[in-house]
C-alpha positions in Angstrom: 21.6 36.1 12.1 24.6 35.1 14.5 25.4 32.1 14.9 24.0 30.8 18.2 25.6 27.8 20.6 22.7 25.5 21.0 23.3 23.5 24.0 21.8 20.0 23.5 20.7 17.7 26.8 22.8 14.4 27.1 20.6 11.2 26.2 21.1 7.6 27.3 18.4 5.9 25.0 18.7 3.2 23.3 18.5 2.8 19.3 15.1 1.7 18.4 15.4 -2.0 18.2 18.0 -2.2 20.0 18.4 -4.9 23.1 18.7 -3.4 26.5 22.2 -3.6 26.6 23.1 -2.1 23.5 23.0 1.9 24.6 23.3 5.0 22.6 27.0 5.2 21.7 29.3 8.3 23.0 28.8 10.0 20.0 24.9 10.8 20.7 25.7 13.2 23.8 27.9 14.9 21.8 25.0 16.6 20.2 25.0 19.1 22.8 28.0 21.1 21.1 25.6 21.5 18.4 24.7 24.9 16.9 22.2 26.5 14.7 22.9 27.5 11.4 25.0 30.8 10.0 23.6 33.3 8.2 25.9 32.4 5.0 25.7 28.5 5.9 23.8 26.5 2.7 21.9 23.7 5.0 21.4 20.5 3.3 18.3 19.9 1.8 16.0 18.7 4.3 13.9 15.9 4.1 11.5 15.8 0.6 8.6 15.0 0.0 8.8 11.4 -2.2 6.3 8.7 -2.5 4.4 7.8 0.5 2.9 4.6 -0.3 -0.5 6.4 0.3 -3.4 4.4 -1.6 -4.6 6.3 -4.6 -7.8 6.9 -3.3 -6.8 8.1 0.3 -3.5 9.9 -0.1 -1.9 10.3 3.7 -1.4 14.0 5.4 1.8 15.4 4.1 4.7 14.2 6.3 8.5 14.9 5.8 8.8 11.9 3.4 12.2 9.6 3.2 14.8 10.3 4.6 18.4 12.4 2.8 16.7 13.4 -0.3 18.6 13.8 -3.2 19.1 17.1 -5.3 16.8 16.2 -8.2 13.4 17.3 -7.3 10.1 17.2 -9.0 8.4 20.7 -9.8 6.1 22.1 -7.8 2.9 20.2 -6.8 4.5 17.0 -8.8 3.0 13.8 -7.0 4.7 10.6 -6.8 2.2 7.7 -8.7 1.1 4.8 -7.1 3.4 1.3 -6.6 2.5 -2.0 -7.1 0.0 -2.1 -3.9 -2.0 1.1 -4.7 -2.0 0.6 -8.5 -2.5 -2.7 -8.6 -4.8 -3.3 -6.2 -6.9 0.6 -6.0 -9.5 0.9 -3.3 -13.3 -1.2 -3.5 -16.3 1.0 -4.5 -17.8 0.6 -0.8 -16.2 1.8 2.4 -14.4 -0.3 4.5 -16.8 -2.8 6.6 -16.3 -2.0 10.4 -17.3 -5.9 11.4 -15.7 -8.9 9.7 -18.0 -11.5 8.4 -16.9 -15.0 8.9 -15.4 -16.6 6.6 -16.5 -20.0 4.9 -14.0 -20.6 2.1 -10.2 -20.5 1.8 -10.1 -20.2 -1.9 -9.4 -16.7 -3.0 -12.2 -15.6 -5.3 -15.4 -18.3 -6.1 -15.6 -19.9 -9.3 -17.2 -17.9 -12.5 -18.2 -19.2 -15.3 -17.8 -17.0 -18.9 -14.5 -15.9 -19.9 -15.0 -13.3 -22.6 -16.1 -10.0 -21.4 -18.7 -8.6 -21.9 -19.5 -5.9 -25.0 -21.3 -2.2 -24.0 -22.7 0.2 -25.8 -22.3 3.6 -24.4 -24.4 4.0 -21.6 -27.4 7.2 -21.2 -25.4 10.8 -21.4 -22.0 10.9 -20.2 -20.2 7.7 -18.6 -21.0 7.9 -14.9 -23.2 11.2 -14.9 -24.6 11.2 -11.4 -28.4 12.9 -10.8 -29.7 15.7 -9.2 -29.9 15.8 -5.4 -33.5 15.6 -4.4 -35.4 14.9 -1.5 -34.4 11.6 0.7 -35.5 8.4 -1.2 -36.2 10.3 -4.9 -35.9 8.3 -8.0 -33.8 10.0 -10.4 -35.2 11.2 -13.5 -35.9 8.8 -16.5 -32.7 8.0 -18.6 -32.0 9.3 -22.2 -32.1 6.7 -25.0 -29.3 4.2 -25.1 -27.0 5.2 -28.3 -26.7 2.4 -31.1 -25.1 -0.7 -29.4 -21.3 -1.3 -30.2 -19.5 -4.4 -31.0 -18.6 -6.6 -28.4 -15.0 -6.6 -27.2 -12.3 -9.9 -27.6 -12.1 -12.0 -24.8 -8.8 -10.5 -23.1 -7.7 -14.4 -22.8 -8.6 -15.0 -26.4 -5.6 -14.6 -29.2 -6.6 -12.1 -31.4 -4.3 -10.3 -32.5 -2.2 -11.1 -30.0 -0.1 -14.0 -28.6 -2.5 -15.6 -25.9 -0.6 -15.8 -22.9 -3.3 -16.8 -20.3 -6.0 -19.0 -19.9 -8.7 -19.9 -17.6 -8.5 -23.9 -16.0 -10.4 -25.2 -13.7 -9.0 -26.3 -10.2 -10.9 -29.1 -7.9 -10.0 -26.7 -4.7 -10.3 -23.5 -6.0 -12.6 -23.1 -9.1 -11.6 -21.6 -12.2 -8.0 -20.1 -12.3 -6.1 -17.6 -14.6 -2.6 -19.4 -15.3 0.2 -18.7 -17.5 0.9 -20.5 -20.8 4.4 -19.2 -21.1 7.1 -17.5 -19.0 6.8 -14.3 -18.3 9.3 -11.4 -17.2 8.6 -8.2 -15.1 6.9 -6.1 -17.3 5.3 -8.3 -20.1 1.7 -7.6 -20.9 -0.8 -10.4 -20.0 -3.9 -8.7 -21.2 -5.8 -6.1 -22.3 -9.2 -5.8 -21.6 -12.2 -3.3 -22.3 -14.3 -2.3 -19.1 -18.1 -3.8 -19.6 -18.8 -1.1 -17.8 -17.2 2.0 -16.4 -18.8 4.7 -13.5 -17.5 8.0 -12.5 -18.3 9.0 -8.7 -17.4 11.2 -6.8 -15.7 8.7 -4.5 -15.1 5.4 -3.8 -17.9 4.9 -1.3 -21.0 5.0 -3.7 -24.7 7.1 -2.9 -27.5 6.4 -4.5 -27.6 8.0 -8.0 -24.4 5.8 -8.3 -26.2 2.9 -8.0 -28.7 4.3 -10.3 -25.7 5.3 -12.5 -24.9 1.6 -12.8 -28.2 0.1 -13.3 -28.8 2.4 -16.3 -25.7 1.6 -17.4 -26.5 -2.2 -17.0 -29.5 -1.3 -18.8 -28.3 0.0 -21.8 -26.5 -2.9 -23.0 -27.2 -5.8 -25.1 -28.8 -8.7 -23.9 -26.2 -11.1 -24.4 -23.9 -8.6 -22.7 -26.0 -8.2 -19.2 -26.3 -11.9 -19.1 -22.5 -12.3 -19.0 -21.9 -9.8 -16.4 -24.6 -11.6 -14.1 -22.5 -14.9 -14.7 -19.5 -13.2 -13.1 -19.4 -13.8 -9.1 -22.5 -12.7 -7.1 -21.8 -13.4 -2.7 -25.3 -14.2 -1.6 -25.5 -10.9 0.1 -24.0 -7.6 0.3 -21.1 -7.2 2.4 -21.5 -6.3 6.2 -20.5 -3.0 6.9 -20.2 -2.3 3.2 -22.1 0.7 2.1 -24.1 -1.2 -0.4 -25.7 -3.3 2.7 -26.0 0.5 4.3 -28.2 2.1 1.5 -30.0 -1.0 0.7 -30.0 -3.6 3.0 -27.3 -6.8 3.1 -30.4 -8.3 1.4 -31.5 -5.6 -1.0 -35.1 -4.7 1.0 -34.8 -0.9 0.4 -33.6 -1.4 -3.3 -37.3 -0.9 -4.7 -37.7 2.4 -2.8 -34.7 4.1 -3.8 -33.9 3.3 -7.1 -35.6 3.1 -10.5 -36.1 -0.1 -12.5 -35.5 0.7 -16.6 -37.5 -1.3 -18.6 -36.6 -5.1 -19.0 -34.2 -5.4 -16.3 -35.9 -7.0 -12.9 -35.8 -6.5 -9.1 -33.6 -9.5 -9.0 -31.4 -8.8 -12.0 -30.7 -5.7 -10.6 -30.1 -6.6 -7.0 -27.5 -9.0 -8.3 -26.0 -6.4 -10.7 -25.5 -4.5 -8.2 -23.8 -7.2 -5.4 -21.9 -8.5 -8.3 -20.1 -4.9 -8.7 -19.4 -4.9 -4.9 -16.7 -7.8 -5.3 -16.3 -7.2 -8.7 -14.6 -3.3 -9.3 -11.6 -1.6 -9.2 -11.3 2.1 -8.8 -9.0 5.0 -10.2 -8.6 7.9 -9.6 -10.4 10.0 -12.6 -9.5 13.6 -14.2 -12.7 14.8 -12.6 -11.2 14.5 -9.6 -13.4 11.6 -8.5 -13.4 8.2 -8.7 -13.5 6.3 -11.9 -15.3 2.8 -11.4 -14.7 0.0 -13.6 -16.3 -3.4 -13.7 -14.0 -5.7 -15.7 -15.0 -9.1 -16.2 -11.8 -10.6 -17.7 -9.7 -8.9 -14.4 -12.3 -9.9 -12.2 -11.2 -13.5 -12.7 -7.5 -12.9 -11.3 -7.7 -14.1 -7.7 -6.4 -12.1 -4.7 -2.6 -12.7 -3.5 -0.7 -10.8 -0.7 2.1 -11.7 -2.4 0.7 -10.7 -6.2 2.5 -11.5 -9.5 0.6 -9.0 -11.9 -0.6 -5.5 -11.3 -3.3 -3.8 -13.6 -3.3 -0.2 -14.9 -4.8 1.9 -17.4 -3.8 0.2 -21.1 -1.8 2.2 -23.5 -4.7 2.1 -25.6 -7.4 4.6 -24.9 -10.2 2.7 -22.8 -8.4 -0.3 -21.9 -6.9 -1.6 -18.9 -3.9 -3.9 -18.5 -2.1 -6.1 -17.0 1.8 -7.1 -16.6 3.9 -8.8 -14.6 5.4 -7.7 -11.4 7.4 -10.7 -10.7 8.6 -13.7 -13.7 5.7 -16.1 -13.6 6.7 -19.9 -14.8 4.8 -21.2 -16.9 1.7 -22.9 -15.7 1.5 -20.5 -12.3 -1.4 -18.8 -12.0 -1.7 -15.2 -12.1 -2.5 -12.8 -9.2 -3.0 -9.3 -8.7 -3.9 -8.0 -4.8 -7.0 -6.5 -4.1 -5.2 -4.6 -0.8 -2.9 -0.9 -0.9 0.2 -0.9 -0.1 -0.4 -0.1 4.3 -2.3 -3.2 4.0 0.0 -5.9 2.4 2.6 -5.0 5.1 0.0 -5.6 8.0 -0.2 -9.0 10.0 -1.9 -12.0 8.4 -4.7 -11.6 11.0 -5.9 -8.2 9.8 -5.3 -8.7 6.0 -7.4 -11.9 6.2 -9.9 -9.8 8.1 -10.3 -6.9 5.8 -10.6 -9.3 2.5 -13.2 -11.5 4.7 -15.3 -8.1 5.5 -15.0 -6.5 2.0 -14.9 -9.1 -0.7 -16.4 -12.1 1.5 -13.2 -15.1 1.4 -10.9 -16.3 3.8 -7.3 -15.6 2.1 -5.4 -18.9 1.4 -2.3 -17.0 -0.3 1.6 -18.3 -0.2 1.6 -15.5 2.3 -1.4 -16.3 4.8 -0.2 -20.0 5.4 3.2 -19.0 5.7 4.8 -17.8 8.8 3.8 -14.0 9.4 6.9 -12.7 8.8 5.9 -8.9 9.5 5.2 -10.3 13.4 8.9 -11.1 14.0 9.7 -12.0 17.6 13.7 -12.7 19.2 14.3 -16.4 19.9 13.5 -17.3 23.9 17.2 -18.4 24.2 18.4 -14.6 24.3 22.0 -13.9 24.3 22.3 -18.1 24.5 21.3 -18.8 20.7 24.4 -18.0 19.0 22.4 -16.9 15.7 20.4 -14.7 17.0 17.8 -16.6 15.4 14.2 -15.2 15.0 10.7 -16.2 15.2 7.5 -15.6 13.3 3.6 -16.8 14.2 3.2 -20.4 12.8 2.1 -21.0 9.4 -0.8 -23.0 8.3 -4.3 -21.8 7.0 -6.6 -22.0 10.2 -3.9 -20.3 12.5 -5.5 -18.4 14.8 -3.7 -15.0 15.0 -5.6 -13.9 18.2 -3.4 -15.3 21.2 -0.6 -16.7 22.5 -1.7 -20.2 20.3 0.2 -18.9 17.4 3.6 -18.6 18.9 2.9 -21.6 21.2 5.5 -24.2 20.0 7.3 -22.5 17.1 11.1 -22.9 16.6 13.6 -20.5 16.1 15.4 -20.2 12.8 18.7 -20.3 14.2 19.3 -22.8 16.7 15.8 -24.9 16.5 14.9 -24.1 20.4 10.8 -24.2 20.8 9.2 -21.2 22.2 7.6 -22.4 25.5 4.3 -21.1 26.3 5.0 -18.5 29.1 7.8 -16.5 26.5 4.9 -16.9 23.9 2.8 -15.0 26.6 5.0 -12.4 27.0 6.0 -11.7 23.4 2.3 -11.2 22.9 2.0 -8.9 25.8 4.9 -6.7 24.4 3.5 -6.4 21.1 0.2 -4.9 22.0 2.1 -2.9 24.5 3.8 -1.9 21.3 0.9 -1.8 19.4 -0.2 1.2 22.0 2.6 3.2 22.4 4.4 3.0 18.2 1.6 5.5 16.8 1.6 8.5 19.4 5.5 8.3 19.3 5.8 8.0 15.5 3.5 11.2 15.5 6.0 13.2 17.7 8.7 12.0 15.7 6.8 13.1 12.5 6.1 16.6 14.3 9.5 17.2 15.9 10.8 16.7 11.5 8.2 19.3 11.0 9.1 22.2 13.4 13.2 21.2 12.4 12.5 21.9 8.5 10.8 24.9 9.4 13.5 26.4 11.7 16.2 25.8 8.8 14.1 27.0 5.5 13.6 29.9 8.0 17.0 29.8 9.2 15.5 31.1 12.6 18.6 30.1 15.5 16.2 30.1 18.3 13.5 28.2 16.4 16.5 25.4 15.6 17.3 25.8 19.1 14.4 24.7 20.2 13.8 22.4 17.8 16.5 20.4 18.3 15.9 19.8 21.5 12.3 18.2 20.7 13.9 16.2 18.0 16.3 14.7 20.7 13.1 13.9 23.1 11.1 12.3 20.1 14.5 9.8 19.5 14.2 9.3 23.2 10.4 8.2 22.6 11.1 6.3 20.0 13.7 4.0 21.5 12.0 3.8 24.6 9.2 2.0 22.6 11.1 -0.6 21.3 13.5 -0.7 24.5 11.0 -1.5 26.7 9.7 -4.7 24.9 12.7 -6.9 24.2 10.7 -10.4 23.4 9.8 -8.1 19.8 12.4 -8.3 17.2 13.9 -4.9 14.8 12.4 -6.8 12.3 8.3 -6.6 13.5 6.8 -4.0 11.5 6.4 -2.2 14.5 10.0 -1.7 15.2 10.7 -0.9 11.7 8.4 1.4 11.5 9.8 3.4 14.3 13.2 2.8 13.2 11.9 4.6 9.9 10.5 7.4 12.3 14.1 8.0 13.8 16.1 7.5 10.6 14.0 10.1 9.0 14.5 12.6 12.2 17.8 11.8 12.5 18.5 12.7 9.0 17.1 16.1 9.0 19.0 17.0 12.2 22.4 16.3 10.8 21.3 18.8 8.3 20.8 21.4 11.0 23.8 20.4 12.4 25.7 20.3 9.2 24.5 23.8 8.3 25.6 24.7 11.7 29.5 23.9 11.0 29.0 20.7 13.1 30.6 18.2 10.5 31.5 15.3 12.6 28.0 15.0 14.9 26.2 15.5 11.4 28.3 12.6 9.8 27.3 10.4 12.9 24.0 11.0 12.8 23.4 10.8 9.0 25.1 7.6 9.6 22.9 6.0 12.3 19.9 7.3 10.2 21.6 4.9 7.3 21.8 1.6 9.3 18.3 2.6 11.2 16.4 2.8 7.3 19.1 -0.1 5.8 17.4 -2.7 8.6 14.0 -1.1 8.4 13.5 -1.7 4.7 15.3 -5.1 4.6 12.7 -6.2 7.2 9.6 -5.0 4.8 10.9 -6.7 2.0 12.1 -10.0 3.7 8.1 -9.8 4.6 6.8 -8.0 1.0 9.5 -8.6 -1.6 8.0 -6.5 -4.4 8.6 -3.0 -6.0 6.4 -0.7 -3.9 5.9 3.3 -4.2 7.3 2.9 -0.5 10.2 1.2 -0.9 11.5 3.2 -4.0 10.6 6.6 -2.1 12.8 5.0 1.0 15.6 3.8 -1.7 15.7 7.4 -3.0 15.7 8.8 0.8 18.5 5.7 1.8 20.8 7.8 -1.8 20.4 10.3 -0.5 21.8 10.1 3.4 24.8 7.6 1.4 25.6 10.7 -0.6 25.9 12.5 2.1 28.4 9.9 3.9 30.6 10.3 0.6 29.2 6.4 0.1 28.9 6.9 -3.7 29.1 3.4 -5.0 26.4 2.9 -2.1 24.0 5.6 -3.3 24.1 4.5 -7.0 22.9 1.2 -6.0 19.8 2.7 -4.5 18.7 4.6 -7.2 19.3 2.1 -9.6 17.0 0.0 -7.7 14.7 2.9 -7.1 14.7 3.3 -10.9 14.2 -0.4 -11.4 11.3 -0.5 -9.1 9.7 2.5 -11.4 10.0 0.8 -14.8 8.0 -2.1 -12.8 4.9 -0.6 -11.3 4.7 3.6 -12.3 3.3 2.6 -16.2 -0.2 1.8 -14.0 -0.4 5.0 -12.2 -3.5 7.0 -12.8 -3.9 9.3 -15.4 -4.0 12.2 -13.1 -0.6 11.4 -12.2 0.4 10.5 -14.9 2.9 13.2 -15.9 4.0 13.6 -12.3 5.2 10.2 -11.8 7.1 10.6 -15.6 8.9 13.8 -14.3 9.5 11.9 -11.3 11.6 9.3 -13.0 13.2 11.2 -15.6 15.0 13.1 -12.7 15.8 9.9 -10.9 17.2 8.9 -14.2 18.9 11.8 -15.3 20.5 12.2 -11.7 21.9 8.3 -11.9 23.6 9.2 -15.1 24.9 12.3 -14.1 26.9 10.6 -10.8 
């Protein structure tokens, strides 16, 4: 194919994040003189696909990924494991609840009141074997015989074999807590534990013969064993919204018509059973392909924290869960692991607290939620007069209300102490939910424009690229024009740096095209831009989130990868040794499905730091 001129239009926009004044540099209109690529030209590889930060449960549609991928890549169909959000955290058994309830407590999880877990015997036929569909409200069909009952598991906080590490005190705000007897360091094992009981469905949102899947599971254990699972924490009723409250009632009235009560267990023990594994589950993805459902009464006593110090993940011993640190613990701090994904955790205070308020029923009371927001960053009121540059974030405290202008009212910037009066606060809420409007659609565009440039070069079709390029340049128009046109929010607000992600990852994949295209210089610059754009964008997630993430070590690979490209060795090696850092911490608790993707991943992250 000839080579083809590609005449690219001039733009004026501003970088995302960017104040008014602070234009596009020259060097953007001289995209024009770009060209598409030559037949014998190699073209960079484009964008990869690395971790996404998707939840286990609800992996994301395909998108190009982070940004200047490096040369290793995983084979084909290899899929990045969860990080510390998805892994530690996994999605509830019920479906998200589409109303809040209201929240009457600020501790993190009620107090329980047995701390050895309980001991199961297999339960009926395989673990989790769901019934035959049958007509609308059928009772499945008696269960099989329970098999011989087997020994009860060790507490997970008891010694054993082991060096106890944990135990369980009681607080006189907050119940019983899980705290530290020793240090700990990232990685160390806390405990093991044995699920009482373990479901396999076919998603995460549970039908009927689940339900009946559990209580014939509940069932089939030993007495002493179902009375210490109905000790663990039972809300009064099921969740609003939740999808046990949808099949059953949020007080249990259908529960006699659609399910069958085994011998010896009541209406009311079962009822609470099945409330109690509501709040009380965590979910994996299973080699079935569904869900695997596990009810672990040792875990279940680790309260919530958006800013977690332990993650969980399948044990190294067959049928056991665990779980390490994620961040040194003192001794005498009490452990945490967060019941959100990763999307989640780097969402404002007043939607994380609503989603743990809907789902598990508590009004979060974490480091995090009485801090300042620091995901909601807004520029000082001052301007170009506060010789910092200093920043503000909604107040802390725990009964902030995250719904108005009261939560900026009075708040003093960081850099030169001026107090936001209440007509800036007015306006910096009015440009965020301006922002809030316009981010998504043009973050889509962005994310399309990537798409239709990849193509064009793996097809090395001129016109296509052509084409291509010139949407590309009208999606980096978009995405600084969001940004642009509300000033009162700061580059650091999640929703800046997530468009600031957007155009770093577009920018990088057309200073391949233009690098394949002979254009050297206008590649360099925008490789370049693409740099600072994903440097500031990732220093603002973890200023808000600072823990290994799936996310963060996909956009550390991606950041390598554009530095390698500058000729920034000494640059890119830092990344991936981070990147590489934040595997060792959080990809031992992917699932087992992923299991040997997430290895390969990290063996050719690995081998490519040593080989540099």
């Amino acid at each position: 194919m000839p080579p083809t001129t590609t005449a690219m239009p001039p733009t004026t926009t501003t970088p995302v994040g960017a104040t008014p004044e602070n234009k596009l540099q020259p060097s953007d209109t001289k995209v024009a003189e770009s060209a598409s690529p030559a037949p014998g030209d190699t073209a960079p590889s484009p964008v990869s696909a690395s971790p996404t930060g998707s939840t286990v449960f609800k992996p994301k549609a395909a998108s190009a990924g982070p940004v200047g991928s490096t040369s290793f890549k995983p084979s084909a169909g290899a899929r990045p494991p969860p990080g510390l959000a998805t892994a530690a955290t996994t999605t509830p058994t019920t479906a998200a609840p589409t109303t809040a309830t209201t929240a009457t407590t600020t501790t993190t999880r009620p107090p329980t009141t047995t701390t050895t877990p309980v001991g199961a015997k297999p339960p009926p036929g395989p673990v989790g074997a769901r019934a035959p569909p049958g007509p609308a409200g059928a009772r499945p069909p008696p269960a099989p015989a329970a098999s011989p009952e087997r020994s009860q598991p060790e507490s997970p906080f008891a010694g054993g074999s082991e060096e106890q590490l944990v135990e369980v005190r009681d607080t006189p705000d907050r119940g019983k807590v899980v705290v530290a007897l020793k240090p700990l360091a990232v990685g160390d094992l806390v405990f093991r534990e044995v699920p009482a009981l373990a479901i396999d469905q076919a998603s995460t949102s549970p039908e009927v013969p689940d339900l009946q899947s559990w209580v014939d599971s509940f069932a089939a254990l030993a007495a002493p064993a179902r009375a210490q699972v109905l000790k663990l924490h039972c809300p009064d009723e099921a969740a609003q919204g939740g999808t046990l409250a949808a099949l059953l009632g949020s007080g249990g009235e259908r529960l006699g018509n659609l399910l069958r009560f085994p011998a010896g267990v009541s209406h009311e023990e079962i009822w609470r059973l099945l409330r109690i594994v509501e709040c009380n589950t965590f979910g994996v993805n299973s080699e079935s392909g569904g869900s695997l459902v596990e009810l672990l009464p040792g875990l279940s006593r680790l309260n919530h924290s958006c800013l977690p110090n332990a993650l969980r993940g399948p044990g190294s011993e067959a049928g056991t869960v665990e779980v390490r640190a994620v961040r040194p613990v003192a001794t005498g701090e009490e452990l945490s692991i967060s019941y959100l994904d990763e999307e989640q955790l780097l969402s404002p205070r007043a939607r994380r607290r609503a989603r743990l308020s809907g789902r598990w029923q508590f009004r979060c009371g974490c480091e995090r939620c009485v801090g300042p927001d620091l995901v909601r960053v807004f520029r000082c009121p001052a301007g170009g007069m506060c010789g910092s540059k200093g920043l503000l974030s909604p107040k802390a405290g725990a009964d902030v209300d995250d719904t108005g202008i009261s939560s900026l009212e009075g708040v003093t910037c960081g850099g030169c102490g001026r107090e936001m009066p209440a007509s800036f606060a007015e306006k910096a809420i009015a440009a965020e939910l301006r922002l809030a409007e316009t981010a998504p659609p043009a973050r889509r565009t962005a994310e399309a424009a990537v798409g239709r440039l990849s193509a064009a070069l793996e097809a090395r079709d001129g016109p296509a690229f052509e084409k291509a390029v010139e949407v590309g340049m009208e999606a980096l128009a978009r995405l600084a024009g969001c940004a642009v046109s509300c000033p009162e929010v700061a580059p650091s607000h999640h929703l800046v740096a997530g468009l600031a992600k957007a155009a770093a990852t577009l920018r990088a994949v057309l200073g391949d095209g233009l690098a394949a295209a002979g254009r050297k210089e206008l590649a360099q610059d925008m490789w370049g831009r693409a740099a600072a754009e994903m440097q500031e964008a990732m220093a603002a997630e973890y200023s808000a989130l600072p823990l290994p993430r799936d996310g963060r070590i996909a956009d550390l690979i991606g950041l390598s990868g554009l530095y390698q490209r500058l000729g920034r060795t000494d640059d890119a090696r830092g990344c991936l040794t981070d990147a590489v850092s934040g595997m060792r911490s959080v990809y031992w608790a992917c699932a087992p499905d992923q299991r040997a993707s997430s290895q390969e991943m990290q063996r050719g992250v690995e081998e490519f730091l040593a080989e540099m």
